[in-house]
Each structure stands twice: as C-alpha cells, then as structure tokens.
C-alpha positions in Angstrom: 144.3 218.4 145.3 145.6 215.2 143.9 143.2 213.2 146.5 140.3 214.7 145.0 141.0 214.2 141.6 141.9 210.4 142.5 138.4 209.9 143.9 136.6 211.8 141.1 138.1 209.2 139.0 137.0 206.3 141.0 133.4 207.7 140.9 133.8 208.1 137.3 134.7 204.5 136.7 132.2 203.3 138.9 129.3 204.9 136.9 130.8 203.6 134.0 130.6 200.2 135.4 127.0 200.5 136.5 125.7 201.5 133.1 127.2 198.7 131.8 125.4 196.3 134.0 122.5 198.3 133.9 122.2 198.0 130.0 123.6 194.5 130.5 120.6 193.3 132.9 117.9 195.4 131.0 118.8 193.7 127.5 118.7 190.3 129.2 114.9 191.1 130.8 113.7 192.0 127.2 115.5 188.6 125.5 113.7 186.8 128.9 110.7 188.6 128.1 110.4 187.7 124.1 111.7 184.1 124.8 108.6 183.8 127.5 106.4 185.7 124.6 107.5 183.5 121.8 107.2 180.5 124.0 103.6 181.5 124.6 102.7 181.8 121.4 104.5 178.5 120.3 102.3 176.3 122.9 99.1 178.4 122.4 98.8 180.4 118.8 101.3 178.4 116.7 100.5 174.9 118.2 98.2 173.5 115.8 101.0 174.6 113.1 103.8 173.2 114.6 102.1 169.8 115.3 101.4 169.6 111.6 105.4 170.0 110.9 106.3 167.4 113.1 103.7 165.2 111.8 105.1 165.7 108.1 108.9 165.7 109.3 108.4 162.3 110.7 109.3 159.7 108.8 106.7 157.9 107.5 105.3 154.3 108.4 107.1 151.8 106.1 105.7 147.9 105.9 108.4 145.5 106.8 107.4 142.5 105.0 107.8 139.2 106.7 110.4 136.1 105.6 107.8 133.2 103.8 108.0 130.4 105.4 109.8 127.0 103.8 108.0 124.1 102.2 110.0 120.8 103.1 109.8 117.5 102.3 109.8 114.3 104.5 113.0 114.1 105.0 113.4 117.6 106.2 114.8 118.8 102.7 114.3 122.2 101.6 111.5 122.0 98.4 110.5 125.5 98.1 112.3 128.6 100.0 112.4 132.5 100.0 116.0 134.0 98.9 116.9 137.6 98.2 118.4 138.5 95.0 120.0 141.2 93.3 121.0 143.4 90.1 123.4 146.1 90.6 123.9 148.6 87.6 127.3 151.0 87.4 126.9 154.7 86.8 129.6 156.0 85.0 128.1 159.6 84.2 127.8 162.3 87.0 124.2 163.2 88.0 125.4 166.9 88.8 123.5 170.3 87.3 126.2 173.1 88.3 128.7 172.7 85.9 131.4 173.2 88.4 130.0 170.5 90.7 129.6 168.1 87.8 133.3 168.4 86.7 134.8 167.9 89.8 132.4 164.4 90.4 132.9 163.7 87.0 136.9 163.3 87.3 136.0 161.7 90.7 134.3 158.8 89.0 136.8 158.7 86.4 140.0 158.5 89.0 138.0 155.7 90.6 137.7 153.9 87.4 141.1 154.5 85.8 142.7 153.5 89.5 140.8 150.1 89.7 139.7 148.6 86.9 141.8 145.6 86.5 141.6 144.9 90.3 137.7 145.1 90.2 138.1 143.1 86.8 139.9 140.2 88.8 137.7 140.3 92.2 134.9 140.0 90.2 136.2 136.9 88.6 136.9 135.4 91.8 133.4 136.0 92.9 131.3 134.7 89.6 134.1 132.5 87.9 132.0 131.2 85.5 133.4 134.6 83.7 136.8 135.3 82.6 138.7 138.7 84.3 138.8 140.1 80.6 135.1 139.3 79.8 134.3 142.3 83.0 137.4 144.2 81.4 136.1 144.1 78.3 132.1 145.0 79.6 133.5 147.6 81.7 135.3 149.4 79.5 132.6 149.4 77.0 130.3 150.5 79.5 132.7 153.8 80.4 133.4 154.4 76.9 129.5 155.2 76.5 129.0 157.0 80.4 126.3 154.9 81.1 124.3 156.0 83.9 122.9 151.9 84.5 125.7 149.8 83.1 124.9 145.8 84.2 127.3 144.8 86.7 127.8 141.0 85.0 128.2 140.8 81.1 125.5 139.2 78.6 122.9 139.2 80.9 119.4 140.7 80.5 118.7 144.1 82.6 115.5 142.3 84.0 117.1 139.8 85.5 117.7 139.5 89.3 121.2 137.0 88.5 123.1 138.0 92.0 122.2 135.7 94.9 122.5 137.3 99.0 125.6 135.3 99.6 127.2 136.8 95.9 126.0 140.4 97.3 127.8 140.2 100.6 130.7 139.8 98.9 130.5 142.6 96.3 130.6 144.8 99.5 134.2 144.0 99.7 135.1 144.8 96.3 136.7 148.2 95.0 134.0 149.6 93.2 130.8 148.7 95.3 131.7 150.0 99.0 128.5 150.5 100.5 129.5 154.5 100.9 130.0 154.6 96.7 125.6 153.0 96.9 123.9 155.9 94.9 126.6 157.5 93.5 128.9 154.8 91.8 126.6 152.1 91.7 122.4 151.5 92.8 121.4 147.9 93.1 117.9 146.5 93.6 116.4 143.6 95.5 113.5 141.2 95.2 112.5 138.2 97.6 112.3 135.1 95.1 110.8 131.6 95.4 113.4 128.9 95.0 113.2 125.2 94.2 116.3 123.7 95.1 115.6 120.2 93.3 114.3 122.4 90.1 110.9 120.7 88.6 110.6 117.8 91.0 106.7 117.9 92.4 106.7 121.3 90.7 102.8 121.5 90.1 102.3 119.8 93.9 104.7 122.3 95.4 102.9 125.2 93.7 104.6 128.3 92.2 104.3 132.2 92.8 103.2 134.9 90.8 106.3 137.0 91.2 105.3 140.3 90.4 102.5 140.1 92.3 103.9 138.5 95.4 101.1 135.8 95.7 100.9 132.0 95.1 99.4 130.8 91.9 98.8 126.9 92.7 99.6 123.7 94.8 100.5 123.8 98.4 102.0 127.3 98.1 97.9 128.3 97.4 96.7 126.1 99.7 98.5 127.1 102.8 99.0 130.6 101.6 97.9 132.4 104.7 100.1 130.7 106.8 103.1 130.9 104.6 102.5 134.4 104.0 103.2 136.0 107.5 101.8 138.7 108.9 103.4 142.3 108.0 104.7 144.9 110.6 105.7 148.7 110.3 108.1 150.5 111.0 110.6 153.9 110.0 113.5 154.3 108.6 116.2 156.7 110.8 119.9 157.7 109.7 122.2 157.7 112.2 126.1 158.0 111.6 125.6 158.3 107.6 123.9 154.5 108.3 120.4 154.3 107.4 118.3 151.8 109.4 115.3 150.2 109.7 113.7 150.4 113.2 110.2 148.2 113.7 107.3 149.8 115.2 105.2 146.4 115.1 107.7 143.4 114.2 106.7 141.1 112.0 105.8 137.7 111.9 107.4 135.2 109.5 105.7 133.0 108.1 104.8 129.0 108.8 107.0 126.0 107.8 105.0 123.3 105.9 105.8 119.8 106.3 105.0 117.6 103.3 104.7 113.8 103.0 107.0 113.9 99.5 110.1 112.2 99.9 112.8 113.5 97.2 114.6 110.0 96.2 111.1 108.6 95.3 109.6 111.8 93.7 112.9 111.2 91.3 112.6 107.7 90.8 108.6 108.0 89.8 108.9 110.9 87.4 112.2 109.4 85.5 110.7 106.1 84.9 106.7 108.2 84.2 109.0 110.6 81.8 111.1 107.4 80.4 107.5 105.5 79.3 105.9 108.6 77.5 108.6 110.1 75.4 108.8 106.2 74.1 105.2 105.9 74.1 104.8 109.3 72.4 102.4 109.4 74.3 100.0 112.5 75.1 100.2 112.7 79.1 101.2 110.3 82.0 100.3 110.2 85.8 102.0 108.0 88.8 101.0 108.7 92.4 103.1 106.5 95.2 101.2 106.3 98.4 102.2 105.2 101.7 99.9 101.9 102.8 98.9 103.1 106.5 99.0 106.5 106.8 97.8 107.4 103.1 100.8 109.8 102.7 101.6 110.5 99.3 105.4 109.9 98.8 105.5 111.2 95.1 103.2 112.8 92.9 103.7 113.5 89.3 101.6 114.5 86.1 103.0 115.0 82.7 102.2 116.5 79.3 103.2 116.7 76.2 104.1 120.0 75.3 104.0 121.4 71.6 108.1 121.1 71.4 107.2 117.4 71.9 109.2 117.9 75.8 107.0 116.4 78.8 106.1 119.4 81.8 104.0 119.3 84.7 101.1 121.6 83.0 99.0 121.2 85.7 98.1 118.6 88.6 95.9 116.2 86.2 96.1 113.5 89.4 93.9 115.4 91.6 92.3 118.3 89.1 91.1 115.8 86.3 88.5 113.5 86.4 88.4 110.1 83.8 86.7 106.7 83.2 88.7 104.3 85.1 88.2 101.2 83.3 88.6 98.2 84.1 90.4 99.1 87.5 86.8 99.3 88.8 86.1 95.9 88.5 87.7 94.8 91.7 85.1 97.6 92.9 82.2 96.0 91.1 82.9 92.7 92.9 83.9 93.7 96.3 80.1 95.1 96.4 78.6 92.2 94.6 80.2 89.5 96.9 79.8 91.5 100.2 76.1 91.8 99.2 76.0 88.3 98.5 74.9 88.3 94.8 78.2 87.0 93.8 80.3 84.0 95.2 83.9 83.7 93.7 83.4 80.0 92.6 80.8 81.3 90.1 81.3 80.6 86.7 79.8 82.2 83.5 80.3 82.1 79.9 81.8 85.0 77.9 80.7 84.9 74.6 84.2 84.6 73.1 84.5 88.2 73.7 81.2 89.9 72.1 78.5 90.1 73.7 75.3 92.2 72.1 72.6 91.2 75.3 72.8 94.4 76.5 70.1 96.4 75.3 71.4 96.0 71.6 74.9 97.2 73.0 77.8 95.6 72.0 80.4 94.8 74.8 83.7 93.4 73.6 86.7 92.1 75.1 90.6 92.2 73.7 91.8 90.0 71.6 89.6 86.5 70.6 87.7 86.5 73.9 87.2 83.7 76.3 84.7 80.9 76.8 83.9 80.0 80.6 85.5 81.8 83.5 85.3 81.6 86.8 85.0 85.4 89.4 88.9 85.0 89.7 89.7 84.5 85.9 87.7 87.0 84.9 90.1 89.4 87.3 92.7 88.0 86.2 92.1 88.5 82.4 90.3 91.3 82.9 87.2 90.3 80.6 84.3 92.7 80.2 81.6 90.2 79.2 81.9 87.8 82.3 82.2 90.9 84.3 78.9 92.9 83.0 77.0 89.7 82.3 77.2 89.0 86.4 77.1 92.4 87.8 73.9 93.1 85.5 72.7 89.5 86.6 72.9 90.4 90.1 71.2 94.1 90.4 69.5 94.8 86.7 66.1 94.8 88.9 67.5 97.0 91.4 70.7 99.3 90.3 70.4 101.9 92.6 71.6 99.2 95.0 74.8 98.1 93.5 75.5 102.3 93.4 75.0 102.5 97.0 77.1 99.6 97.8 79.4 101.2 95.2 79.2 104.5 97.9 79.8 102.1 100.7 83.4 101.6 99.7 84.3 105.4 100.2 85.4 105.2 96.4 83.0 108.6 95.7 84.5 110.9 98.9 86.0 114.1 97.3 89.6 114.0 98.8 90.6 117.5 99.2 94.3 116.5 99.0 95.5 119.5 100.7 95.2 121.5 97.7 92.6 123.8 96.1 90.7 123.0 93.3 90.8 119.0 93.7 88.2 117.4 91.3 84.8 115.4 93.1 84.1 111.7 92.0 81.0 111.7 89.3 78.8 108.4 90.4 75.4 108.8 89.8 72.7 106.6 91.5 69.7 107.8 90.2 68.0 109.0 86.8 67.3 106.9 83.9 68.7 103.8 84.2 68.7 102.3 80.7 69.8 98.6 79.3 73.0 99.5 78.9 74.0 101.9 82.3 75.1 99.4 84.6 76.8 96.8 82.3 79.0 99.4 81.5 78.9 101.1 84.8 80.1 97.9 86.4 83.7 97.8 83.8 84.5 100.8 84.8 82.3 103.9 82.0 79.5 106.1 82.7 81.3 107.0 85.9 84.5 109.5 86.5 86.7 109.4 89.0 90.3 111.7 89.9 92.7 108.8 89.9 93.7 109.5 93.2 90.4 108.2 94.5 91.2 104.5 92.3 94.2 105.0 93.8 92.9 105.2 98.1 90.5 102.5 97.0 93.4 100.1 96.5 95.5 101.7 99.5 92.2 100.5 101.4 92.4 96.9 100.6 96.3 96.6 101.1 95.3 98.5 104.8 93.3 95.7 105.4 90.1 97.0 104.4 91.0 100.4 106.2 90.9 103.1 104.0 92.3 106.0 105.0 92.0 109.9 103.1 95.3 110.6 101.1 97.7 112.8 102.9 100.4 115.6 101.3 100.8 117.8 105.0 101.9 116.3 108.1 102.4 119.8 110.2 102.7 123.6 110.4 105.6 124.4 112.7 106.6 128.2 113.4 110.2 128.4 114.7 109.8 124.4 115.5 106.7 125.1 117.3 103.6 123.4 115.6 100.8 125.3 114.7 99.0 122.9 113.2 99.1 119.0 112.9 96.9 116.9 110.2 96.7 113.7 111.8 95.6 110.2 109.5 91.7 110.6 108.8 90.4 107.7 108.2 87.4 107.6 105.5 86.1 104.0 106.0 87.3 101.7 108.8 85.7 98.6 107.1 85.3 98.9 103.5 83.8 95.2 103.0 83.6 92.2 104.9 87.0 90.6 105.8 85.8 87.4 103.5 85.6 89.6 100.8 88.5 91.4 101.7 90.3 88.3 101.1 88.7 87.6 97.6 89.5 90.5 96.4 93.5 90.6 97.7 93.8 86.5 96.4 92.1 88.0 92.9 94.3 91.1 92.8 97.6 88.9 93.3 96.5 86.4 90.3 96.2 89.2 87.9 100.1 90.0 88.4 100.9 86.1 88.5 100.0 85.5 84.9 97.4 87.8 84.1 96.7 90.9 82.5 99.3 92.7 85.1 102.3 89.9 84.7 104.6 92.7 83.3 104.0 94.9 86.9 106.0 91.1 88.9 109.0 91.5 90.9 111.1 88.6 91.0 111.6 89.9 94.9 108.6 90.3 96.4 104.9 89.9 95.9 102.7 92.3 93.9 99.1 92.4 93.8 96.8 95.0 91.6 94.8 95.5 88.5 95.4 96.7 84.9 93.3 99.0 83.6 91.9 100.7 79.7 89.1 103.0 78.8 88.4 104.4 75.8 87.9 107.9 76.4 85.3 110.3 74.6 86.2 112.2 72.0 83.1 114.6 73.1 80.5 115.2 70.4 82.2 112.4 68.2 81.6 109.8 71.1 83.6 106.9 71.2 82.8 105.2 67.8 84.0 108.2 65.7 86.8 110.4 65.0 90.5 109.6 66.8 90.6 106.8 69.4 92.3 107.4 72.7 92.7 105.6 75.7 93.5 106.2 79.5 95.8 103.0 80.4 97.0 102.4 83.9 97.7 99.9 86.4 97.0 100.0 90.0 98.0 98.1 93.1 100.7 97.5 95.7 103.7 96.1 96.6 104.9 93.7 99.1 101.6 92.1 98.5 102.4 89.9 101.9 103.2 92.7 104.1 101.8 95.9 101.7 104.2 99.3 102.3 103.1 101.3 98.9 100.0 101.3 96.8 100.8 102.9 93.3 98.9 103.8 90.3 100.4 104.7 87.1 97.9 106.1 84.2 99.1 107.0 81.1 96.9 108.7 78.0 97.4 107.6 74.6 98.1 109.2 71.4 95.5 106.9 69.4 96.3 103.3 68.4 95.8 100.4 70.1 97.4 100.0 74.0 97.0 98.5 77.6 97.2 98.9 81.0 99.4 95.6 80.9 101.8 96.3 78.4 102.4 100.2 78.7 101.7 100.9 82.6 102.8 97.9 84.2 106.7 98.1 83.5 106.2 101.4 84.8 104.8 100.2 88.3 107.6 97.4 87.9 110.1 99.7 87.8 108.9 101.9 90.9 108.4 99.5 92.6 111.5 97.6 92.5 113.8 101.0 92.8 111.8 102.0 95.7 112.0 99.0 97.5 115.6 98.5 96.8 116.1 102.4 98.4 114.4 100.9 101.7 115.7 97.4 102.1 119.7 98.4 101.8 122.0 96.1 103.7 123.9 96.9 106.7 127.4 96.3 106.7 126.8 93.4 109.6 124.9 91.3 106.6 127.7 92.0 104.2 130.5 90.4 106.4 131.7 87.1 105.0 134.2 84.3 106.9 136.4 84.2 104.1 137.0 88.3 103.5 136.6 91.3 106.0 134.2 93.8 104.3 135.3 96.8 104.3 133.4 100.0 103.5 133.7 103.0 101.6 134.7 105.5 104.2 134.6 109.2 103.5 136.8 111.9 104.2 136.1 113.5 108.0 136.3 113.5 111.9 139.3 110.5 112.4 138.2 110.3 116.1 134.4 109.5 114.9 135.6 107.2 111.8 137.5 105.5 114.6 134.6 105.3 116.5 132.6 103.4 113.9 134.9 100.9 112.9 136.0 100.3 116.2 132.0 99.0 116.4 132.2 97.1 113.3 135.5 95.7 114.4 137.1 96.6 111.4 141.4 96.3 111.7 142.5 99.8 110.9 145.4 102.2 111.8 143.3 105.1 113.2 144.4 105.0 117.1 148.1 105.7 115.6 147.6 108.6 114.1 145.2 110.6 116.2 147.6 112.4 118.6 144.3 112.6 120.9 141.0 111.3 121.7 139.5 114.1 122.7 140.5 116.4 119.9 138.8 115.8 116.1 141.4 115.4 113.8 140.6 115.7 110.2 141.6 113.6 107.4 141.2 110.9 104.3 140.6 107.2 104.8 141.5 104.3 102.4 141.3 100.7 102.0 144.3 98.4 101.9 144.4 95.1 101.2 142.4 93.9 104.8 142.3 96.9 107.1 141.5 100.9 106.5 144.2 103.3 106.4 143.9 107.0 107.9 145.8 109.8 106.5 145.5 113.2 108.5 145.1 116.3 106.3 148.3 117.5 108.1 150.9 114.8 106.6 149.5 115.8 103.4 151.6 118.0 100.6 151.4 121.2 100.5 150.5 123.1 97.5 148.2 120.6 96.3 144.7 120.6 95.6 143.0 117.9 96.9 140.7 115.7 95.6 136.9 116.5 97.6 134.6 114.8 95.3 132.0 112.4 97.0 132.4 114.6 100.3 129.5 116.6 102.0 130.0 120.2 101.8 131.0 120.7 105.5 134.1 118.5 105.0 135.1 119.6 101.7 134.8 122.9 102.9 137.0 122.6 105.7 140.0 120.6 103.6 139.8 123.2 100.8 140.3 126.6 103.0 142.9 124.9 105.7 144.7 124.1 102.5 144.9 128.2 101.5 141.4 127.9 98.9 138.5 130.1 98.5 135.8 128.0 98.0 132.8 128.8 96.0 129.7 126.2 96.7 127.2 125.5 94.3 124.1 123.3 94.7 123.4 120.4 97.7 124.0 117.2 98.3 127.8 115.9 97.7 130.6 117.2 96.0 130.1 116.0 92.3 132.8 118.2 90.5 135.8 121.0 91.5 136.5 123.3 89.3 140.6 122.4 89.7 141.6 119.3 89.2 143.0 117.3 92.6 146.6 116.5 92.7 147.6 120.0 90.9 149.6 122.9 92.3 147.9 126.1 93.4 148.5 129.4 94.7 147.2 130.5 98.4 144.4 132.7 97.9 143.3 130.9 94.9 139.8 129.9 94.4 138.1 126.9 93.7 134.2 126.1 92.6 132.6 122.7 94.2 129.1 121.2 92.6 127.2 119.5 94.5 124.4 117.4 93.8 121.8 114.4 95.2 
C-alpha cells in the first residue's frame, strides 16, 4: 500500500515538472516568435522611420576652423599671429525652475562662494597681478550681493572685451572657482581667435589688419595673401565620452600658410621714429620714408603717416604705394638720363638761367628758389636743382618731337605699375600723347603734369645704385606651410639696362654732387658717401589750381647710401601744411638720420677690432650656460675663472658673469643666497626664466625681447611660491 502511494506521488511530481517546462518552452516560442515579428517589421515596415531617427540623433557636422597662418619678418620675428582669447563671466544665481531643485543649487553655489572667496581672491592675484587680492574681493562680493547670472571675472573691465589670453586661461583651470566640471553652472566663458601684433603699430598699414567680427582681412599683406593665410576648413562632430566632450575631425583641416616678408623690425623702428620725429616738428600734414634693399629691391621698412584731427600721426592708409603725386624735381635726374642716352644732351653743356624767371615758355612763367642763377653747366643744374636750365634744355632738345623724350622716359621702367605685393597699389600717370602745348614738356621735364606712387621714384633710384639694373620692389620672399614652401617670389627684374653705362655714370657723379654741397648737403654722412636728389612740387589744390587758395608742397629727398658700394636706396617725402619748404632742408635730415642709424646697426664691431695692446677688452657677458660662456672666451682668449667653477664639462652649469679688473669672473647660481631675488634684467627670457623658478618664483612673462623690468626688486627677500612679473622688450 505504501509502494503505491510512493509512486503515485512520483508521477504527480513529474507532471508537475512537465507543465512547467511545457509552459516554460511555449512562452519562450511566442517571445522568439514576436522578437522575429518585430525584427521584420523594424528592417522592412519601420525602416525608412528608423533611418530618419538616426539621422537626426547624430550629431551634426560642425566646421573646425583652421589656425591662420603667421606673418613674419626678415629676421624670422613674429609681426602678425592668431591667439585665442577669453572672457569668463560668474553666475552667482541658480538657473533652476522647481523650487526644490533651485534651493538646494542655490545653497550649493553659495557654500562654494562662502568656502573660497579669499582663496580665489589671492589665486587670481597671482595670475593677473596688475590687480590687488582686495580689488577681486571687493568685485566679487559685489557681484554675489546682486546674484548676477554674468558677473565679469576681472574688475573694471568692459563686458565686450576678450582681456584673458590662452596661457591666462590654462591657468584659471586650476583655480577654485573655475574647475572645468563647475563650466556651465558656476561660470561660462567664451572664445574668439584674435589677430595679434606683437611690435604694436610698426608697418601696421603694410601688415594689414582684420575685420574681427567678420573674420576676414581688411588691407595690406593680410588682404593680399588672404587665401593662403586663411586655411582651408574641415568638419567634424562633437561626442561625450566620460562626462568629456570632444571634438573628433571627419575632414581635418588645413592651417593656414606662413608669409615671409622682407621688413626687418630694427629698421622699420628707426625709419618711422625719425619720419614721426620730422612731422610733429614740421606740423606737418603727412610723411612717407620707404628703405629699400639695393639688389634684390626688398623693402626693409615701409611707413606712411598722417596727421590725425588730435594732431597725433597714424598710419591712415599706405599713401607710398596707394597715392599717386607730382614728384618734382626728383625727376630731373630722369629727364637727363633720357636726354644724354639719346644724345641731345652732353654733361659739359652749359646754358643760361635767367636768374631764376624764365617766361619763354608759351607765356608761362618758370621760376627757381631763391635769386636764381646765371650760367650753369648739366651738373650744376643737378646739383642746385634749377628749373630754368633744366626746362630750357630738355625743351631745347625734343620741343619738335615730345612724344620721344616720353618714350625714352618709358624706357627707364619709371611708368611700370609695381604691384608691391599688395592690392590696390596705385599705376604711374605719364602720358605720351594728346595735346602737347608750349608749356607740357618744360614742366613735364621738372617733374609736373606727370604722377607717380613714390615707390616707383624710389626703384628708379634703386636702379642706378644697381648699376643700371632695376629691379621690381619686393615685400614677400616665401610661403612656407609647416617649413615646406609653397610658394617662392624670386627678384624680377624690370629693366636690366636702364641707360647706357656712360650715362649711368653721369647721372651717379651728378647725384653724388648734389649731397657734396648742393641742394641735398643736409642728407651727408661724415662716414660714408651719399648720392641722391632733393625734391619740391607744389601740389594742386584742385579747382583753385596752384596760383590760388592755400599753398602746399610734397618735399622729399631720394637716393642712396654707401654711394661707393650702394646697400640702401631711400626716399623720404613729406607733405606740407602751407608755407614755404624743401626737399633740402625738411627731408634730407631725415634720410641723414636713417641712413647713419642703419648703417651703424650693420657695420658693428667685433670684439677682435676692439682689442687694444695696452688693455684686454672685455665684454658684457650675460647671465647663462658657464660651459658655453667658457667656450667663447676661451676663443677670444679672454683670462677668466670659468674652468674652476664648472664641476664638469659635459654638464651646463648655470650662472652670472662679471668683470674684474682684467679677467671675467663666473658665479654659479648655486653659491648664490638663498632667499633672494635676483636681479634678471638685460637677460633673454629662457635664462631669466630658469634663475627665477630654481630660486622658488612663479614667473609671469610679459612681452619679447629682453628682460627690461621685474616686478620685485633684485637683492630683496622673498617667500617660495611667490610670484614675480618680468617685461620684456626689443
């Protein structure tokens, strides 16, 4: 009995078991079967729909703009570069709705405030210290005490301002208040891509500027060479992964082209203070001075200054290439190089010049300065620059025929339309036909009823200091792309033989008289020989003509320097305010001083020539590398104590030098005290740098060059962790 009822309740349990499975399996086919069904009608009914929401949940295509590239000058200095800035605005007020949500991010922000204030106060301080710890305090709390939602980050400065530079940014990461993982809830910032200057105004108008808002060039080389400065954009999408947002390129960019100019810095500074000096004691209205380098035509400095209505001089716009003028008398050298290659004119002729009125013309009246002169040979009429003697041979020589004297005037390459590497350059105005009346080529021939940019005066010079050569005026050298060059602009030459080399000669011998007494004595260097031509022409004062209404005049001299071995041509124009002036007298000292200070940059001595027999020179030595100071003076053979202190040859050991009484003294930065601050100025940034933080410093750098000031004063104690401002400057 018990058997049975033992296997009836196996059989039991075992049916129990089976529905289970049973039930089990069949709910499993029917979750198969509408997985396979919804699967079916995913890929064949919904597709279309589902393709849509990926498309839309995909993040869209963004444009990754590309770095512009740098404009540099000669020497490889930075003159115009793209840097990130930022502003960065505090949000003391929570954004929430729910008022439950709002109160507890509310006394979030608030705990964060009260907790770090004065810390953020002082870390803030040691990242702009131009403001005091108290000044933030103070901005801060004024900020909180009204829960503004965009509170400025620095105090007293405008809300449309970008004042934070990348480097300043970095470091605002590290502060209290501006983790990256506080962006959009404690703080926003915003960026913009700005174009920087680093030597401010100098060759502002050559450089070009950018229309900021817009993100496109406005003038100058940043115009001209605006495609390849540009870049070219890429896309891509932005994905979050890990709370990080990041973006990844689809097509990379391309950054944009380096351009290499022909402006060197030291002389772009030495033409515009002495251009700047001239006018604001001139009063006069505007000024121009172009330096050009004799064989390649490479312009070294370019400026082009006017007076502005708060009587200040700016660089309105590029008046040497973009404005056209009658040159005056610096034409006359022109007039005769085509009258003696022709043959109409020999240099030993003589003629007689009226005393300085002459009224032969047609009833014209042509004047000269002062009380005139009587008989003058070809070269003292250069060299005193007289109208009469000038117009009474040119006319003399082609009045039957002065379409030919026009030509010949063409065969100099005087009238080619230099491009300059720049848009918008102004074409030479020299007409050679129409109605030629009694008084067109007198006048013609001294430099009126033709219009030239100064630059072209200027190559027309360059030519006869090249030796007759003249070559097209150059302001690019290359386009490089990560040092690879994309383009080159070689020397073009315009004219390989302007005149015949007799005439060539003429003209050079002529050109030097009129600095060695003549009209141009003010543009002499006592140090080497100068040769050019002064030059004044009344300028038009439109309907009034040049009779009536105010008079002004376009002065300038033009020529080049060593006259014996020519390096630079140079012409320096300056517009006057009314009154009486000259080329000699106002543009002349100008060119004197150029020259001289450019010359005297190029010609400094090496310490070889300085050595005397009676004292060992010793030269200023910097603070650096012992092993490579060593080095140097060990070549110079200059006693000093170097070998002693350097433990080894192979390692760089850092330190000051000095001079003492006949030898150089090292002192390692390791023998120093501790504690004090040392004194950096006149040292390159690397080497300040590295004295400053091995002493305990933080060092904030400002500017380039060398160390001009420090914001604590050397020899004085200090605190490890403590910072310290340099200024550097050319």
């Amino acid at each position: 009995m018990a058997k049975n009822d033992n296997e009836g309740g196996r059989g039991l349990e075992k049916k129990k078991v089976s529905r289970r499975y049973l039930t089990l399996f069949i709910g499993m086919t029917v979750w198969g079967i509408v997985i396979i069904v919804k699967m079916a009608m995913v890929m064949f009914v919904e597709r279309q729909y589902w393709h849509d929401v990926a498309r839309n949940m995909s993040p869209s295509d963004r444009t990754i703009e590309p770095r512009r590239g740098n404009i540099f000058s000669d020497e490889g200095l930075l003159l115009a570069s793209s840097m990130k800035q930022y502003r960065v605005f505090l949000d003391f007020k929570t954004a929430q709705k729910n008022a439950t949500l709002a109160q507890k991010d509310q006394n979030s922000k608030d705990t964060l405030y009260d907790r770090h204030l004065d810390e953020f106060a002082r870390q803030m301080h040691e990242i702009f210290p131009r403001y005091q710890a108290d000044e933030f305090k103070r901005h801060y709390q004024e900020g909180y005490s009204r829960k503004s939602h965009s509170w400025t980050l620095l105090p007293g400065v405008s809300r449309n301002t970008y004042p934070i530079s990348y480097n300043q940014y970095k470091q605002l990461a590290r502060t209290v208040w501006l983790k990256p993982k506080y962006e959009g809830w404690f703080y926003s910032k915003e960026e913009k891509i700005s174009r920087k200057k680093p030597f401010g105004t100098l060759a502002a108008r050559t450089i070009g500027s950018m229309y900021e808002a817009k993100d496109s060039a406005r003038n100058g080389l940043e115009l001209s060479f605006d495609s390849l400065l540009r870049g070219i954009p890429g896309k891509g999408h932005r994905e979050k992964v890990q709370n990080v947002t990041r973006m990844v390129a689809d097509v990379p960019q391309i950054d944009g082209c380096d351009v290499h100019t022909t402006i060197n810095v030291d002389m772009q500074d030495i033409v515009e203070v002495a251009l700047r000096r001239e006018l604001e004691m001139r009063n006069a209205m505007s000024g121009i001075v172009v330096l050009m380098e004799v064989p390649t035509g490479d312009i070294k400095a370019i400026a082009s200054l006017t007076k502005t209505a708060d009587g200040q001089y700016d660089e309105i716009q590029n008046n040497a290439v973009k404005e056209i003028f009658e040159p005056g008398s610096t034409f006359k050298p022109v007039s005769f190089m085509v009258a003696i290659d022709d043959g109409k004119v020999s240099i030993t002729d003589s003629v007689f010049c009226e005393n300085g009125r002459y009224t032969g013309f047609g009833g014209g009246v042509m004047t000269d300065a002062g009380k005139g002169y009587g008989w003058l040979d070809v070269p003292g009429i250069i060299k005193n620059s007289c109208n009469v003697g000038t117009s009474k041979l040119i006319n003399a020589a082609y009045k039957d025929n002065p379409q030919a004297f026009v030509e010949g005037v063409y065969r100099t390459g005087i009238n080619t339309h230099f491009d300059m590497q720049l848009t918008g350059t102004a074409a030479p105005v020299i007409k050679k036909d129409g109605y030629w009346d009694a008084t067109r080529l007198p006048w013609m021939s001294i430099g009126y009823n033709t219009q030239l940019p100064v630059i072209n005066t200027l190559a027309f010079y360059n030519g006869i200091a090249n030796g007759g050569c003249m070559v097209a005026p150059r302001l690019v050298t290359e386009v490089t792309r990560e040092g690879q060059v994309i383009q080159s602009f070689p020397v073009e030459v315009v004219r390989r033989h302007m005149c015949k080399d007799q005439t060539l000669a003429d003209i050079k011998m002529m050109l030097e008289g009129v600095v060695d007494g003549g009209s141009g004595k003010n543009a002499a260097s006592k140090h080497f020989k100068v040769a050019g031509k002064t030059g004044t022409a009344q300028l038009s004062q439109g309907a009034a003509g040049y009779k009536n209404g105010k008079r002004t005049h376009m002065v300038s001299f033009c020529g080049y320097f060593p006259a014996d071995a020519p390096q630079f041509t140079c012409i320096v124009s300056i517009r006057t305010d009314g009154g009486a002036a000259g080329g000699g007298t106002w543009a002349a000292p100008v060119f004197h001083e150029i020259s001289e200070k450019v010359m005297a940059n190029r010609n400094l001595k090496s310490a070889a020539e300085a050595f005397d027999s009676t004292r060992q020179y010793l030269p200023k030595v910097l603070a650096g590398d012992l092993n490579k100071v060593g080095l140097v003076l060990q070549e110079l053979d200059i006693d000093n104590n170097i070998r002693k202190v350097v433990r080894s040859a192979g390692d760089s050991v850092w330190g000051t030098v000095a001079s003492d009484s006949d030898r150089v003294v090292a002192r390692p930065f390791d023998d120093m005290e501790p504690g004090l601050v040392p004194d950096v100025r006149g040292m390159g940034a690397q080497d300040a740098l590295f004295l400053l933080e091995k002493c305990g410093l933080k060092v904030d750098i400002a500017g380039v060059g060398r160390v001009r000031s420090q914001s604590l004063k050397q020899n004085t104690r200090f605190h490890k962790g403590d910072r310290i401002q340099i200024t550097l400057s050319m």
